[in-house]
Every structure is written in structure tokens, then in C-alpha cells.
N, CA and C atoms of all chains as a GROMACS GRO file, in nm:
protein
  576
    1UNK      N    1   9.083  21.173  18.172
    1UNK     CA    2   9.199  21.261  18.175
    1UNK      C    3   9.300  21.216  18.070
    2UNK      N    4   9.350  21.310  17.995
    2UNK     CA    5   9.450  21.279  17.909
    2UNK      C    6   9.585  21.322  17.951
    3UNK      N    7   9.658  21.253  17.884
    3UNK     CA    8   9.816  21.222  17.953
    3UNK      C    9   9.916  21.301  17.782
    4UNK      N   10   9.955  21.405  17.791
    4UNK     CA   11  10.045  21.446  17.710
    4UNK      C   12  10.202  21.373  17.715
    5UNK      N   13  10.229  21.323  17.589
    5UNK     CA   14  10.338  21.248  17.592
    5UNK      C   15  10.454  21.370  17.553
    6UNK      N   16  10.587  21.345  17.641
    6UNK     CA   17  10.683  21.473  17.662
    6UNK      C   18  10.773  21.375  17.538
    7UNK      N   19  10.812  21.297  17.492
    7UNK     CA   20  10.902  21.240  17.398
    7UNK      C   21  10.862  21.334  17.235
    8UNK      N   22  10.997  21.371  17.193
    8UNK     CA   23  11.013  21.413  17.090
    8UNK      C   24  11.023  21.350  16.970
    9UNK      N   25  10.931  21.320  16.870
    9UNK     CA   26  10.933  21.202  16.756
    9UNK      C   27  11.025  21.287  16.653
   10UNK      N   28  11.140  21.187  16.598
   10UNK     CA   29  11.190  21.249  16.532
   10UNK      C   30  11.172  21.246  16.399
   11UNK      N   31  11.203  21.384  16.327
   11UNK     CA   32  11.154  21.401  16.189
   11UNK      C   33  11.241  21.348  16.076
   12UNK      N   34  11.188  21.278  16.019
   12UNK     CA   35  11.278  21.218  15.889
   12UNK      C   36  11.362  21.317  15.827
   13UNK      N   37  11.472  21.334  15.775
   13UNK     CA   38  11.558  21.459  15.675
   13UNK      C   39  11.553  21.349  15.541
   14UNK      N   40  11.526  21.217  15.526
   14UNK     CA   41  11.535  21.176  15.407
   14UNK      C   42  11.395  21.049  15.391
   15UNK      N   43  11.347  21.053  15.249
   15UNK     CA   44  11.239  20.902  15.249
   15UNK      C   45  11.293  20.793  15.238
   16UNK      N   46  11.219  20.689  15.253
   16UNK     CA   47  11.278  20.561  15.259
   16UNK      C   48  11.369  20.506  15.123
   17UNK      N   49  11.322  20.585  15.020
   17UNK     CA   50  11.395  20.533  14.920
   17UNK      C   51  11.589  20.618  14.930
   18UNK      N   52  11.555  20.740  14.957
   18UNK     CA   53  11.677  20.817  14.967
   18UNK      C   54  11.773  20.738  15.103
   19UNK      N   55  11.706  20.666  15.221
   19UNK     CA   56  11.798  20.640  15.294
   19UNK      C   57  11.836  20.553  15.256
   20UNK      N   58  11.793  20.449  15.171
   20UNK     CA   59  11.878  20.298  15.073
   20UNK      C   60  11.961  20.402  15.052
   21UNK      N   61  11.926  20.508  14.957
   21UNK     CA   62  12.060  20.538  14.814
   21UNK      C   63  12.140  20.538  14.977
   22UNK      N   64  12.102  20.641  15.079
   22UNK     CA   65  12.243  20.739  15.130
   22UNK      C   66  12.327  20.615  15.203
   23UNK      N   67  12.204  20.482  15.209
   23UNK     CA   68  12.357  20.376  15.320
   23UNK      C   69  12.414  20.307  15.179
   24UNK      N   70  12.362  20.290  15.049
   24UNK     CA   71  12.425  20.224  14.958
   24UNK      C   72  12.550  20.331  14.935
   25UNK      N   73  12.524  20.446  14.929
   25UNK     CA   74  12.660  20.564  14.908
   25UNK      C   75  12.770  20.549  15.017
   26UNK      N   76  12.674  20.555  15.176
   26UNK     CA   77  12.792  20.537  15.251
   26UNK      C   78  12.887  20.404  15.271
   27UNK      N   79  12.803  20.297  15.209
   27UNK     CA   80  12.879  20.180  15.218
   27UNK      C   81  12.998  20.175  15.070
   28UNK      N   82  12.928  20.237  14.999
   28UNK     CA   83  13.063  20.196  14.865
   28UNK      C   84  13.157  20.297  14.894
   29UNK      N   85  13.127  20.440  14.882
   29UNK     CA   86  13.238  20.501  14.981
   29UNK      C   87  13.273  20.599  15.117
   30UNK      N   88  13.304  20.581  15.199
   30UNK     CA   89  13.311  20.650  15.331
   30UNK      C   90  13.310  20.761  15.324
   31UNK      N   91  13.191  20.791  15.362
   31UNK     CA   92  13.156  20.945  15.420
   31UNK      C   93  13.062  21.041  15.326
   32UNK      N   94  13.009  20.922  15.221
   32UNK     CA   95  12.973  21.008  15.078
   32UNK      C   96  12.820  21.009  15.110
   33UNK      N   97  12.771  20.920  15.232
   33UNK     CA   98  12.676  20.891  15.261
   33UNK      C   99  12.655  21.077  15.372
   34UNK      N  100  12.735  21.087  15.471
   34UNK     CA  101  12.723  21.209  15.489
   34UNK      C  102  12.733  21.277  15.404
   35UNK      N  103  12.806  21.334  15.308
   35UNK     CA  104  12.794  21.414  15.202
   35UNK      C  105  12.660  21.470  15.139
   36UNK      N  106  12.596  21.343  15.125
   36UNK     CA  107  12.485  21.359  15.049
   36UNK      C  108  12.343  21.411  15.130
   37UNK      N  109  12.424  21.383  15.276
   37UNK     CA  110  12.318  21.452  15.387
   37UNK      C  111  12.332  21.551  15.411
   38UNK      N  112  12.469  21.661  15.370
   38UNK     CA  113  12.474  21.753  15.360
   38UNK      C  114  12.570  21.816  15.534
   39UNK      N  115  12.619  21.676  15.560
   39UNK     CA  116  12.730  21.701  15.671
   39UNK      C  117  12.862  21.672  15.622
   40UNK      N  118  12.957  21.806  15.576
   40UNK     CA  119  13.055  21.792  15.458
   40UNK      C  120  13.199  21.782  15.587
   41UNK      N  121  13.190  21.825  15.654
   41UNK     CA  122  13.272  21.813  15.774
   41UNK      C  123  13.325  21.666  15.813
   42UNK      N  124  13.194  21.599  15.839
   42UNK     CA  125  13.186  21.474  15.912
   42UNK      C  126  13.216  21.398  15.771
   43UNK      N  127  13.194  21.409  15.682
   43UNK     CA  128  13.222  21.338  15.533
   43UNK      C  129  13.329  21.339  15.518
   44UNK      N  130  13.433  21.442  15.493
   44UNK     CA  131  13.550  21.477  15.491
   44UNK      C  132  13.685  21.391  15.587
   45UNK      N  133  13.613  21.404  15.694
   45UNK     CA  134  13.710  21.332  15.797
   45UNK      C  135  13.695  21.192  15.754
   46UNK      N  136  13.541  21.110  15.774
   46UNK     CA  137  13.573  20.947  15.719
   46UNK      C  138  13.623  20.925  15.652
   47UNK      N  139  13.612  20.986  15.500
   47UNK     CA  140  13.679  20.928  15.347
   47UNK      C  141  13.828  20.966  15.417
   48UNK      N  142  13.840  21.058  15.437
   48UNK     CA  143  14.019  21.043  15.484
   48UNK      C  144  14.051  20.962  15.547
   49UNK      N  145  14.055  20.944  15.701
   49UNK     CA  146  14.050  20.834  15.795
   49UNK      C  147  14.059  20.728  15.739
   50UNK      N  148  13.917  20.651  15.688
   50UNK     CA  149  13.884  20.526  15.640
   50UNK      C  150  14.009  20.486  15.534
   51UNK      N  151  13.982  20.576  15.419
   51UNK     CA  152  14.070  20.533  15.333
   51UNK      C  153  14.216  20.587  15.360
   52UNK      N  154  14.285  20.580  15.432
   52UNK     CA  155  14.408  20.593  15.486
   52UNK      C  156  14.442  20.505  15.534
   53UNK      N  157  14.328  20.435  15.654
   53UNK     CA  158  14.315  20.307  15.702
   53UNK      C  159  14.315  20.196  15.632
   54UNK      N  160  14.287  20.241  15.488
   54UNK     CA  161  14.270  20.113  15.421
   54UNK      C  162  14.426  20.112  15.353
   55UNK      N  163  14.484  20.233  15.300
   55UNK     CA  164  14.577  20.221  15.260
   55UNK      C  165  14.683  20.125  15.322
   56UNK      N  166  14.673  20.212  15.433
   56UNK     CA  167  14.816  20.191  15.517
   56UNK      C  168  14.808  19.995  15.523
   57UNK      N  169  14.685  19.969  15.573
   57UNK     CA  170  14.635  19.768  15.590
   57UNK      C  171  14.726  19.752  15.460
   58UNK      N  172  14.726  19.811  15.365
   58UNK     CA  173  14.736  19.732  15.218
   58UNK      C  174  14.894  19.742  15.213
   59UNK      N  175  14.920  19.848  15.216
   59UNK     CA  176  15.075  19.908  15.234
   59UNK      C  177  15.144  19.836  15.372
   60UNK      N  178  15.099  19.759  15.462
   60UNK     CA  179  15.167  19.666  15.581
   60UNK      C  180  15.146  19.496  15.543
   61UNK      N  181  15.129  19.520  15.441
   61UNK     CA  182  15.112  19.329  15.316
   61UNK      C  183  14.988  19.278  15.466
   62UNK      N  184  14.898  19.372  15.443
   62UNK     CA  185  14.752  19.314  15.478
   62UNK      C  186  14.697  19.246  15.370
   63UNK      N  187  14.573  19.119  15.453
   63UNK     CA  188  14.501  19.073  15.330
   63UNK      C  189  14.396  19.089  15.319
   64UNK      N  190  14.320  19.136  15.194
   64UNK     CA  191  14.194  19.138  15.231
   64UNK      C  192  14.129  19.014  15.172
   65UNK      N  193  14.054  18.946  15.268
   65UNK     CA  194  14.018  18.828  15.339
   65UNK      C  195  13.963  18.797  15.236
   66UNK      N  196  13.873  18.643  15.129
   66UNK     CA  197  13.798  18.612  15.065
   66UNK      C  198  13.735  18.573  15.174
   67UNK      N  199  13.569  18.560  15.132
   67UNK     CA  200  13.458  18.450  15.194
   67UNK      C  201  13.443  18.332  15.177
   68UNK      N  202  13.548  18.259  15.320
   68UNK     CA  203  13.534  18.102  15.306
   68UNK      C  204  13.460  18.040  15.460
   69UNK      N  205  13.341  17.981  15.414
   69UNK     CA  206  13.265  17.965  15.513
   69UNK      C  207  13.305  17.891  15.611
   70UNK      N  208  13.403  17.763  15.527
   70UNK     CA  209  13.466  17.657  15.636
   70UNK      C  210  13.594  17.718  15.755
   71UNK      N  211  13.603  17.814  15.710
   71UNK     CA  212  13.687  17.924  15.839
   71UNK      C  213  13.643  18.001  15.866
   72UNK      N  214  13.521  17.994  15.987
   72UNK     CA  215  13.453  18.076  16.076
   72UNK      C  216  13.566  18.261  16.071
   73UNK      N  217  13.631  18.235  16.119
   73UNK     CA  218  13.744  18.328  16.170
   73UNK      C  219  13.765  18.421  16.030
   74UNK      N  220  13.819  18.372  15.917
   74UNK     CA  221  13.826  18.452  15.822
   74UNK      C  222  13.688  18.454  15.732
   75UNK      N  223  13.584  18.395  15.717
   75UNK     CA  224  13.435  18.432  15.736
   75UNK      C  225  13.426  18.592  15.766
   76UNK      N  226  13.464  18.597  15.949
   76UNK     CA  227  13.423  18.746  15.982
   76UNK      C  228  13.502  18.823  15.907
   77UNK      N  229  13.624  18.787  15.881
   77UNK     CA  230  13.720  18.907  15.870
   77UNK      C  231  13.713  18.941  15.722
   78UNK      N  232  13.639  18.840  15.627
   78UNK     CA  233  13.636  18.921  15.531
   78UNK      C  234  13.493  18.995  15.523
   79UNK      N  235  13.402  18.955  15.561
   79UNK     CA  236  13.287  19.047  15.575
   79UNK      C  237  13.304  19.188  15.666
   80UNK      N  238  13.395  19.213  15.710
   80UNK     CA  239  13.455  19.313  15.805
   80UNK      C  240  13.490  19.384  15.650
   81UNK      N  241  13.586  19.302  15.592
   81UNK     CA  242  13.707  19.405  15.516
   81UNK      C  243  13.546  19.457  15.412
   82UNK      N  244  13.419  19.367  15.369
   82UNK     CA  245  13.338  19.426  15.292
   82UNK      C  246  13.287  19.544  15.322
   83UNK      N  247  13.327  19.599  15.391
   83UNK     CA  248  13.259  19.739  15.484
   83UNK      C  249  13.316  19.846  15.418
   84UNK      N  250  13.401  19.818  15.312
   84UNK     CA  251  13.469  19.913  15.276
   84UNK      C  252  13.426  19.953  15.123
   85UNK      N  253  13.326  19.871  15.050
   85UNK     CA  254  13.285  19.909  14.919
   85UNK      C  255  13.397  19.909  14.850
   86UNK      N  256  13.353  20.028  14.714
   86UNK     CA  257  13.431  20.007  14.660
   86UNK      C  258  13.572  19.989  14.648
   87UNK      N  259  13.680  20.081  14.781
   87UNK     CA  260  13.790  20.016  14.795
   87UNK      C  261  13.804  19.886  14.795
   88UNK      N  262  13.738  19.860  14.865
   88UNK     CA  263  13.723  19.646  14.903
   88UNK      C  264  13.710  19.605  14.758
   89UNK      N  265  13.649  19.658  14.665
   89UNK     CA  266  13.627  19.594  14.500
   89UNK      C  267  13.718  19.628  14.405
   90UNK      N  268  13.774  19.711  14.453
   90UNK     CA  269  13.868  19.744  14.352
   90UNK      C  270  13.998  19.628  14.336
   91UNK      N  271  13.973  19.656  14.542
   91UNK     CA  272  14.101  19.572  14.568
   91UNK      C  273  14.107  19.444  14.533
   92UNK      N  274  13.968  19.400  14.526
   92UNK     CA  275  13.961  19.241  14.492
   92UNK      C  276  14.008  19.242  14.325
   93UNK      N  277  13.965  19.318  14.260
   93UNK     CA  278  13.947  19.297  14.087
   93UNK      C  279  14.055  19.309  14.047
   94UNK      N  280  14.143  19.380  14.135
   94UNK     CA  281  14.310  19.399  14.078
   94UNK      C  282  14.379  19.260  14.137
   95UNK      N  283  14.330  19.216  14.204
   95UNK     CA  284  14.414  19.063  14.237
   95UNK      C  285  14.478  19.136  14.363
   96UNK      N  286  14.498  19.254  14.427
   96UNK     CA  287  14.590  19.322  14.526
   96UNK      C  288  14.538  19.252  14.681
   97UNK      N  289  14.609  19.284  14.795
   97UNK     CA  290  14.553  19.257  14.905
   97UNK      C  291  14.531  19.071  14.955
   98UNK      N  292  14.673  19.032  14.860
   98UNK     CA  293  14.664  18.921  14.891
   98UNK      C  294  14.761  18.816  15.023
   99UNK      N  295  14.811  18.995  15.050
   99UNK     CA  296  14.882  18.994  15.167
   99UNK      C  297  15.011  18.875  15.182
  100UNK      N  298  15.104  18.880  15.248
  100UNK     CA  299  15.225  18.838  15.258
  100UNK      C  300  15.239  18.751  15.377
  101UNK      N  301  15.205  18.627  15.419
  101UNK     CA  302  15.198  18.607  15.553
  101UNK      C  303  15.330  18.618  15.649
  102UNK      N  304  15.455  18.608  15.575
  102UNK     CA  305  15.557  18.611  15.665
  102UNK      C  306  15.659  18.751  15.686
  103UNK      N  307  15.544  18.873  15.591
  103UNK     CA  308  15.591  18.975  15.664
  103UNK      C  309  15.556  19.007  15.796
  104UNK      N  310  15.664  19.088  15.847
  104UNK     CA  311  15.625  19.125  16.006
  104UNK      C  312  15.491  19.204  16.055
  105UNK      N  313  15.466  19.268  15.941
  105UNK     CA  314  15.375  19.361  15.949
  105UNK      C  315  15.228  19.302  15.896
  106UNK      N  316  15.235  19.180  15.867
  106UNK     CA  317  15.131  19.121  15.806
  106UNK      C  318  15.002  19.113  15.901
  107UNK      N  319  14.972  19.108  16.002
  107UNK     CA  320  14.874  19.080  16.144
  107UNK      C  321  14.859  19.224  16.156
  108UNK      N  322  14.943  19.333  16.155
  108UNK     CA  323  14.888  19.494  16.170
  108UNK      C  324  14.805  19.554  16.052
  109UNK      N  325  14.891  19.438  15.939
  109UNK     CA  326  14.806  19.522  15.803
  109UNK      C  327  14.653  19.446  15.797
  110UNK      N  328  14.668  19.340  15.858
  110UNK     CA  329  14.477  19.280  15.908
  110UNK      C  330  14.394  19.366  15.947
  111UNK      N  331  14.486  19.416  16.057
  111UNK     CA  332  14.428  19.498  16.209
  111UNK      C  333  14.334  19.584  16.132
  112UNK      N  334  14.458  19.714  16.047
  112UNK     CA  335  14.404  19.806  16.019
  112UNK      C  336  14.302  19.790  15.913
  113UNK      N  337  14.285  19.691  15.824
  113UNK     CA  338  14.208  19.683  15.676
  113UNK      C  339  14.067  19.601  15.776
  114UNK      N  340  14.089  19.508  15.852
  114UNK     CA  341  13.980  19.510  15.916
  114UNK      C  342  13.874  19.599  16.004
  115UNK      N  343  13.950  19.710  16.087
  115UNK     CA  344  13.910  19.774  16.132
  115UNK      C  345  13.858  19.904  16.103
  116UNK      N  346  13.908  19.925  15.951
  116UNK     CA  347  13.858  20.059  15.857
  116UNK      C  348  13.755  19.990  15.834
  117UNK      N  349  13.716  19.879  15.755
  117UNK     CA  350  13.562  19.828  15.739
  117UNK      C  351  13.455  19.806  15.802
  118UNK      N  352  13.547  19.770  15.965
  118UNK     CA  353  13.409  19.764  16.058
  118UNK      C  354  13.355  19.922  16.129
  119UNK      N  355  13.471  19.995  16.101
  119UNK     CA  356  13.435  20.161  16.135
  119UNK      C  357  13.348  20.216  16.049
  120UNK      N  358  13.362  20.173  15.901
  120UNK     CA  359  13.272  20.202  15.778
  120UNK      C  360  13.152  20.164  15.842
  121UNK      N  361  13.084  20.057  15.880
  121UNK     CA  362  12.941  19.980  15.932
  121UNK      C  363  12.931  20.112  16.020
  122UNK      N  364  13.003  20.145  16.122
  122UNK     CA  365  12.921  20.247  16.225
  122UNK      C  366  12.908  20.402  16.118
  123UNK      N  367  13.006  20.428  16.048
  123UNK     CA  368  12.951  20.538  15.983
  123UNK      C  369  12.813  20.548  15.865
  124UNK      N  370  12.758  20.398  15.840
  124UNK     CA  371  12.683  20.353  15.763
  124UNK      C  372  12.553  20.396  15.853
  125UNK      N  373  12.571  20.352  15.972
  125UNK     CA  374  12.453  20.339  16.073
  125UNK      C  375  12.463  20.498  16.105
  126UNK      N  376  12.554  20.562  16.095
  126UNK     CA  377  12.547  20.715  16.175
  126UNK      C  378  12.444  20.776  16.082
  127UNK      N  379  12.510  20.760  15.923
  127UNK     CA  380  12.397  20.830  15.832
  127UNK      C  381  12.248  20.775  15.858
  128UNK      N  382  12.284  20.671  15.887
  128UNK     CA  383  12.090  20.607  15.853
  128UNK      C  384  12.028  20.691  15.934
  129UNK      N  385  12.098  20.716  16.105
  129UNK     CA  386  12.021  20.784  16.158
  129UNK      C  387  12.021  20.940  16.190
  130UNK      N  388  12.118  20.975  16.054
  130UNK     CA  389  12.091  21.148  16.047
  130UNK      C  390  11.981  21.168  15.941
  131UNK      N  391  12.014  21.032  15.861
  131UNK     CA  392  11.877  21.043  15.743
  131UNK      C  393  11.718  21.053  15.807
  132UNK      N  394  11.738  20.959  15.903
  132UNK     CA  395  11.562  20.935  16.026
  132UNK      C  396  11.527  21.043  16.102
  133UNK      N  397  11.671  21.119  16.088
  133UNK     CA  398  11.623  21.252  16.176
  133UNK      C  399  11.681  21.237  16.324
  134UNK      N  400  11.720  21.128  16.335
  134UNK     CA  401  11.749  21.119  16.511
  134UNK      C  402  11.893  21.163  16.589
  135UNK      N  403  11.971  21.244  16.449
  135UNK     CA  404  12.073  21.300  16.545
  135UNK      C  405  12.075  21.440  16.442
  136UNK      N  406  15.779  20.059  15.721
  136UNK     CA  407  15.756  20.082  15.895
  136UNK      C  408  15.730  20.012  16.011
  137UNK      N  409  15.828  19.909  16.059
  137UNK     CA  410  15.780  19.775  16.157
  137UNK      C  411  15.771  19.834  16.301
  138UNK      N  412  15.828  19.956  16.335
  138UNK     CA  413  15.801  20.010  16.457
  138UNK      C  414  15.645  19.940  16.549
  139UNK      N  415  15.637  19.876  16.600
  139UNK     CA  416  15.480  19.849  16.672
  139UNK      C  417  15.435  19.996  16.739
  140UNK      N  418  15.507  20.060  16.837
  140UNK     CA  419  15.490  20.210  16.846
  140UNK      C  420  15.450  20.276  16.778
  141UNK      N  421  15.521  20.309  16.686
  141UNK     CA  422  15.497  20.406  16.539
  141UNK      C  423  15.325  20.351  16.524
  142UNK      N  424  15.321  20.226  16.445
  142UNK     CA  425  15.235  20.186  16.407
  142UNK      C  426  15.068  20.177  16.490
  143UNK      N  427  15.095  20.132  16.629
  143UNK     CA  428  15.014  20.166  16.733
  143UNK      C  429  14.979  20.297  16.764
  144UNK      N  430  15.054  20.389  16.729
  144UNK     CA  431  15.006  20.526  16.759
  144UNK      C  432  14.903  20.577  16.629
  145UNK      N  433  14.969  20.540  16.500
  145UNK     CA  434  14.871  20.551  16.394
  145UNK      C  435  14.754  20.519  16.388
  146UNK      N  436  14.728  20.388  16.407
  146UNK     CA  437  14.640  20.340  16.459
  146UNK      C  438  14.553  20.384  16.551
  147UNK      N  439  14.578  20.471  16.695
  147UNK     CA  440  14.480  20.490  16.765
  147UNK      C  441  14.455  20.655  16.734
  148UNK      N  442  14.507  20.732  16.628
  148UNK     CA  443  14.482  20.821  16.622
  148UNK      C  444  14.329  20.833  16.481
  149UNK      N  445  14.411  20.734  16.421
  149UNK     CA  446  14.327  20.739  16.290
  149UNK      C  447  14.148  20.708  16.353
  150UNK      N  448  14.170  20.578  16.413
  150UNK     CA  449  14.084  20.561  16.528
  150UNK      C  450  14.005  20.640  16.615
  151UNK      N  451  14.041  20.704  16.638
  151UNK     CA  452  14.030  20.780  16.773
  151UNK      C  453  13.925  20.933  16.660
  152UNK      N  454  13.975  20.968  16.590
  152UNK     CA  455  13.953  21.068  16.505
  152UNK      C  456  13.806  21.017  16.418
  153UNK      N  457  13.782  20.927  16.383
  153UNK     CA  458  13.681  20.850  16.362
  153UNK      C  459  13.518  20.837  16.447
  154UNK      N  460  13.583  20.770  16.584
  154UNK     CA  461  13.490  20.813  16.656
  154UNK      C  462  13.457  20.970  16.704
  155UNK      N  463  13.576  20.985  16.716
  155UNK     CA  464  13.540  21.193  16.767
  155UNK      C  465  13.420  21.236  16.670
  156UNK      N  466  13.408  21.198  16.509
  156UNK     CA  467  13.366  21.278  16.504
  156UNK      C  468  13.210  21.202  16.452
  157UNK      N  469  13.175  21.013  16.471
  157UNK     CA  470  13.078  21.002  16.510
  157UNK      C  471  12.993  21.026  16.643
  158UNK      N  472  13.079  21.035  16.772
  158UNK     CA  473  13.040  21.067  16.888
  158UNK      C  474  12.962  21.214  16.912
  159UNK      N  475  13.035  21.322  16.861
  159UNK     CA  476  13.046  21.442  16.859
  159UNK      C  477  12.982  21.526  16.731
  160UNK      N  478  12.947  21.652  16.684
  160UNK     CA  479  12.872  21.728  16.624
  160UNK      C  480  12.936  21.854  16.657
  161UNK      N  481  12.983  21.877  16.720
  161UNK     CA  482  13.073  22.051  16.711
  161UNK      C  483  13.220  22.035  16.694
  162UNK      N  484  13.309  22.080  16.612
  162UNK     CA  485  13.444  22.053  16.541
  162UNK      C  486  13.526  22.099  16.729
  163UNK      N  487  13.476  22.174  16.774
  163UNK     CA  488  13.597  22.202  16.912
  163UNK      C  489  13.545  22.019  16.952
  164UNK      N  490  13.402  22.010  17.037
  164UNK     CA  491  13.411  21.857  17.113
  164UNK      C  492  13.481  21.756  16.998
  165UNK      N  493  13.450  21.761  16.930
  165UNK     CA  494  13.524  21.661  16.822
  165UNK      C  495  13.666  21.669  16.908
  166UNK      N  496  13.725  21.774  16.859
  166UNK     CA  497  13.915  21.794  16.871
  166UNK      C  498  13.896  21.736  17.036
  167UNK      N  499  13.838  21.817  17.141
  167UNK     CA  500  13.840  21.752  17.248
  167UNK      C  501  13.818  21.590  17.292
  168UNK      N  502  13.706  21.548  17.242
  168UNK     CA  503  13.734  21.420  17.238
  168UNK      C  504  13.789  21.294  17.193
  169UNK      N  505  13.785  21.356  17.117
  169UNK     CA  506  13.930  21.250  17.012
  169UNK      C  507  14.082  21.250  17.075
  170UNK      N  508  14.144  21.379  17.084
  170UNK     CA  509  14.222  21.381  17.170
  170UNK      C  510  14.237  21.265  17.283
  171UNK      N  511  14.154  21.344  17.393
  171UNK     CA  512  14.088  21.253  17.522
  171UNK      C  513  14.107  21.072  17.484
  172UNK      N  514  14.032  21.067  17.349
  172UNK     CA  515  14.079  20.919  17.352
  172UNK      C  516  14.167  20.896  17.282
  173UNK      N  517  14.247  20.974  17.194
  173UNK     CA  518  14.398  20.934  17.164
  173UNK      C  519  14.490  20.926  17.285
  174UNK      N  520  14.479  20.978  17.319
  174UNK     CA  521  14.515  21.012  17.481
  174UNK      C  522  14.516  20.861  17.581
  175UNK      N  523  14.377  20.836  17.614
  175UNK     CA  524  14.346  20.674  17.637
  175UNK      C  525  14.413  20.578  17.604
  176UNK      N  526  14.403  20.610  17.467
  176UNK     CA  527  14.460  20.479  17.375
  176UNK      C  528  14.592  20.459  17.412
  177UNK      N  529  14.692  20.565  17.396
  177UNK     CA  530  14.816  20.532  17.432
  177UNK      C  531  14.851  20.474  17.593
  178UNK      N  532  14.756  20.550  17.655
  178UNK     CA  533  14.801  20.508  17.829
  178UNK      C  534  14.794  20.373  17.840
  179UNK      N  535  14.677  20.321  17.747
  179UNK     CA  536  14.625  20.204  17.802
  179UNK      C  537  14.733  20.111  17.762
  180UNK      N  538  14.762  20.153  17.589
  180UNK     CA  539  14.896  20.059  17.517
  180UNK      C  540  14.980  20.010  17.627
  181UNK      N  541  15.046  20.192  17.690
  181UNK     CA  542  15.157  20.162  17.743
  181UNK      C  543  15.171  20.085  17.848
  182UNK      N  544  15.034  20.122  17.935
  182UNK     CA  545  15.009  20.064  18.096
  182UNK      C  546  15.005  19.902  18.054
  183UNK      N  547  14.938  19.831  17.980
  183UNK     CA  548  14.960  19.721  17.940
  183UNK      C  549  15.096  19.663  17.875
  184UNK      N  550  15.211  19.715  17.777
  184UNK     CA  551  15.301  19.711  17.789
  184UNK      C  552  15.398  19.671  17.860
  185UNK      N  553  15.368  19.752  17.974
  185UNK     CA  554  15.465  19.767  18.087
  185UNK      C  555  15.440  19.634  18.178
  186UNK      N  556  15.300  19.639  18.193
  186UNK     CA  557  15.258  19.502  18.304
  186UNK      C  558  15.270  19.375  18.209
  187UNK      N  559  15.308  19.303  18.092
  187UNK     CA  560  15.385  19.228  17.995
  187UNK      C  561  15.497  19.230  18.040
  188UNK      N  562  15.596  19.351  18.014
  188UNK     CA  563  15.700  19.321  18.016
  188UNK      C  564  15.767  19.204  18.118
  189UNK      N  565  15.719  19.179  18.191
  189UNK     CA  566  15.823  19.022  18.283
  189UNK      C  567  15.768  18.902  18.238
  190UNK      N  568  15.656  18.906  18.152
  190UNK     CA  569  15.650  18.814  18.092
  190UNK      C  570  15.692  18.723  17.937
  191UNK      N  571  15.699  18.593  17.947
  191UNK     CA  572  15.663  18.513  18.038
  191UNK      C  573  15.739  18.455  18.170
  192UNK      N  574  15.682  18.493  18.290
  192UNK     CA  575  15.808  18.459  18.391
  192UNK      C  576  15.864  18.322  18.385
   0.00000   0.00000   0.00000
């Protein structure tokens, strides 16, 4: 007796080489990775969002973090702020984002420049899996 | 802008608008859920807020 399996396999919308490009797109800039999947809606809102988020971190004398291994703590937080591509490179190459520690606003402008980058990672992962077909 | 309010509300909207519209796929559930958790976000701010305030006794 054979047993019909009821699970729906889902169909790829992109090949393996196109889902590199679309998470290398969505990681350098937010939402370009949807774009290129052809969800202009959902594209539209991240690049705004994100990079607003990033603004505003930068504009509250946020820092964006270097990678120093001997501080676990800022370790994460700058691999957080890398979530942001090319904003994150720009920001580094201009010397900007070297943040102010004894402004008041300095710990909110973390908040937010950290938290636009780690939102970037889930919109990275959203495309991968509109690229696999699974949403 | 040092307001923590001000700034906390920005924050959970920008937020909040983010997930709506990884969670979601139709622009109304989007607006509905984002809302819903802008919505959250602030209660929770405030409800926590409030239970702070006597501290530290």
C-alpha cells in the first residue's frame, strides 16, 4: 500500500546563484533584495524604515561600533550595525558614526543603529525565503 | 530631540512597521498589524514606566 504525502514542496522563484546575488543585494541595501524579487511594496517600506533607522542612530551621536574581539559586547554590536551594508560602509569610510559618549542621546542612537541592522538580517532571511519559494 | 517619549515612540513605530510588513503580505493586515503592535509597544513602555516609577525605594 502506498501512502500519498499531503505536504506541499515548495517551488524555487530564484536559482542558487540568483539567491546569493538577491541576499548579497538585500544585505548592502534594505529591501533591494525584495525589489529584485519583484515585491516593490515590501521593498519600499524596508529601505525607508531601515534607513531612517539608521539615520536617526547617526543623528542621536550613535556609534557605529568597530570589530574588537577583546570586547565581547561591542564584538556583537558591531556585527549587528554590519547588517546594514552599504550604509554601514559608507559610514565607516567617511570617519562618521563615531558617536559622542557623553551625549544624552548617545545609548538611543546605539539602540536605533543597532537595531536597523539586526532588522536588516530578518529582511535578508525574508528574501532568501521568498527566493526558495516558501512564502 | 532628548524627549525619551518622543524618541520611544519613534522607535516602536519604525519598528513595529518593519515587522508588519515581514509578518504580513496584504497592505490592510500589514496596517492592522503593525498598528496592533505599535499599539503594544507603547502599553508595554508605559505599563513598565509606571511600575519604575517608586523606584528606587
Amino acid at each position: 500500500m502506498t501512502t500519498k504525502s499531503t505536504t506541499v514542496e515548495p517551488t524555487r522563484v530564484a536559482s542558487e546563484g540568483t539567491l546569493v546575488l538577491v541576499c548579497l543585494l538585500a544585505w548592502a541595501l534594505p529591501g533591494a533584495g525584495h525589489l529584485w524579487l519583484g515585491r516593490r511594496q515590501k521593498a519600499v517600506v524596508f529601505m525607508a524604515a531601515l534607513l531612517i533607522m539608521f539615520g536617526i542612530g547617526l543623528l542621536l551621536a550613535g556609534r557605529v561600533f568597530s570589530m574588537d574581539l577583546r570586547e565581547p559586547l561591542v564584538a556583537l554590536a558591531a556585527v549587528a550595525d554590519m547588517g546594514l551594508g552599504i550604509p554601514w560602509l559608507l559610514t565607516k569610510m567617511m570617519g562618521a558614526g563615531e558617536g559622542t559618549v557623553t551625549a544624552a542621546t548617545y545609548e538611543y542612537g546605539n539602540c536605533f543603529l543597532i537595531v536597523a541592522g539586526l532588522l536588516n538580517f530578518l529582511v535578508i532571511l525574508d528574501a532568501f525565503d521568498i527566493g526558495m519559494g516558501r512564502k | 530631540m532628548t524627549s525619551h517619549f518622543a524618541l520611544m515612540v519613534v522607535f516602536a513605530l519604525l519598528v513595529s512597521t518593519v515587522f508588519a510588513a515581514l509578518l504580513r503580505d496584504d497592505p490592510r493586515q500589514q496596517i492592522r498589524t503593525g498598528a496592533y503592535m505599535f499599539g503594544v509597544f507603547l502599553a508595554v513602555a508605559l505599563a513598565f514606566g509606571w511600575l519604575m516609577y517608586p523606584l528606587p525605594l
